[in-house]
N, C-alpha and C positions, 0 to 999 in steps of 0.2 A: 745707747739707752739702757739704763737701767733702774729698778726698783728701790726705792728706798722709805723703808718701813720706820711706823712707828710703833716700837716694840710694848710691850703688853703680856704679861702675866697669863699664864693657860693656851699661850699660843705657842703650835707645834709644828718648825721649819725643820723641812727634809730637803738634804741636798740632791742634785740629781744623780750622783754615785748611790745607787740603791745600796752597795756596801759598808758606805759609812755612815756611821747610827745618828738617827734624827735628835733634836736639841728640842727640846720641852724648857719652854722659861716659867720658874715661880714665879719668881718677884721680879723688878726691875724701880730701881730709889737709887738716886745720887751717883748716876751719871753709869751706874753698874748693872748687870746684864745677870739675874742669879737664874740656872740650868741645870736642866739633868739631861743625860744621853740617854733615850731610853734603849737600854742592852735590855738581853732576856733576861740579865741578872737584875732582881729587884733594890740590891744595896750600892745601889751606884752614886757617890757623892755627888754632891752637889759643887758646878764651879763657877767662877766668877768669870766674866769679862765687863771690858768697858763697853759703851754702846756703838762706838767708834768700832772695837776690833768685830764686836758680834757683826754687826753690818757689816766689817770687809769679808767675815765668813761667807757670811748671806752669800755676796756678791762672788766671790770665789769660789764656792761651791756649788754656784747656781739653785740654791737651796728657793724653797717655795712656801708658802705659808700653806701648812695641812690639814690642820686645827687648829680651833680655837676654845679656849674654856673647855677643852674634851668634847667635842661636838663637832661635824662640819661646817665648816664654812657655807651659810646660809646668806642666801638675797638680801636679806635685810634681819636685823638682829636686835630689838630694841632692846638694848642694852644700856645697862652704867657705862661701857667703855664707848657705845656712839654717842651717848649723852654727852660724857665728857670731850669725843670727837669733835662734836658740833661746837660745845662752847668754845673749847683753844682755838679750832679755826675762825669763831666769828670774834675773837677776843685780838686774833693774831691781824684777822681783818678792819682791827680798829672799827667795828661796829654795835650798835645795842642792839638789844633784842628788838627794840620797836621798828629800828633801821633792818633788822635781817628780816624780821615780818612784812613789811613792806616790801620790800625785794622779793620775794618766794611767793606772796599774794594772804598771809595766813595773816591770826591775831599773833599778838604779843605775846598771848597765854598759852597760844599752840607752841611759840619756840620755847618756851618757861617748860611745858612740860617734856620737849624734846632735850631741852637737857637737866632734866631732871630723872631719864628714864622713861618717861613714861610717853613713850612712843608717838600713841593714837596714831593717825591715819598719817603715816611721813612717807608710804610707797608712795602716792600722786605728788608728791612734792620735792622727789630724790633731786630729777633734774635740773630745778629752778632754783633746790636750797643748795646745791652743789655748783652748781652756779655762780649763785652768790657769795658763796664761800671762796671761789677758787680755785677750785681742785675738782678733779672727775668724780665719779659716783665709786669708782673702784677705793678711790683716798679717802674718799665720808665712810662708805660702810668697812672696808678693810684696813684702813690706815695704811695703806700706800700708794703712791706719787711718784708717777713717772714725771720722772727730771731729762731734760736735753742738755748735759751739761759742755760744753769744751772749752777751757780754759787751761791757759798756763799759770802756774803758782809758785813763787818763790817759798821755802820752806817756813818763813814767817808765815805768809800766809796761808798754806797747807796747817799750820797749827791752829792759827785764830779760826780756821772753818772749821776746822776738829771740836775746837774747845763750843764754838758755837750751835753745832750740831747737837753737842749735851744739853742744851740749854731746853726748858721747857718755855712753850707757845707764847705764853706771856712776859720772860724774861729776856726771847729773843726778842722782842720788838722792845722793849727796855733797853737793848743794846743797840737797837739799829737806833734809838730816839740817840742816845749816848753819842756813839760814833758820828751823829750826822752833825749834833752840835758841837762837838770836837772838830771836825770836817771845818765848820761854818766859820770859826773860830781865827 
């Protein structure tokens, strides 16, 4: 079992070797991971990885999500980035907002403002809208998703899950439409 994160800009994974220095992500655009180590020295460049090798750190390091946006990790965080959480997952879930309202018990206007940021009252509805999305309450508010995976993979296909792993919410199921009509084919 393990963790796999959806990376995010202000978030600050520390590996379990307290010795080696924690990874601070800026930015993260086009499939790239941009970082600083925070040493005690302040001029520490900035480096790239892809989102493939940051994650094998993650996972190698046992590294933890510390912060986020320079803040701890709070219960619930009505944020741009659970806003945008909610949409990929209900986008990824092939449903509308009318259909994810229904599901949860709320209006249409409650999800509209849930991914818009603007929070309002989404504690009584973690579990029902997490639900409906798919994923635990740790994956809606944190952006991570424990996976049970075990599989064997020929190197072809260790690559196509790589390159699809890059993929944002809504291009993977672009590609799962793709594949299944090649499949069908």
């Amino acid at each position: 079992m393990h963790s796999v994160p959806i990376l995010q800009s202000g978030q600050t994974w520390a590996p379990a070797d307290h010795l080696e220095p924690r990874r601070v992500i800026e930015s993260v655009a086009r499939g790239k991971v941009h970082y600083r180590t925070d040493h005690l020295s302040s001029n520490v460049p900035l480096q790239t990885l892809t989102h493939y090798r940051f994650r094998r750190w993650i996972v190698a390091s046992q590294a933890r999500l510390a912060e986020q946006n320079g803040a701890a990790i709070q219960k619930v965080s009505p944020s741009v980035e659970l806003a945008k959480r909610i949409r990929a997952l209900r986008l990824a879930a092939d449903l509308t907002q009318l259909q994810l309202a229904d599901a949860v018990g709320v209006s249409r206007a409650a999800v509209a403002f849930w991914e818009t940021g603007r929070a309002g009252d989404i504690n009584k509805h973690l579990a029902p809208l997490s639900q409906a999305l798919g994923v635990n309450e740790e994956a809606l508010l944190n952006g991570l998703a424990e996976e049970h995976i075990q599989a064997e993979l020929s190197p072809d296909e260790a690559d196509l899950l790589a390159l699809y792993r890059l993929l944002s919410p809504s291009r993977k199921l672009n590609a799962q439409k793709w594949i299944e009509r090649q499949a069908g084919e």
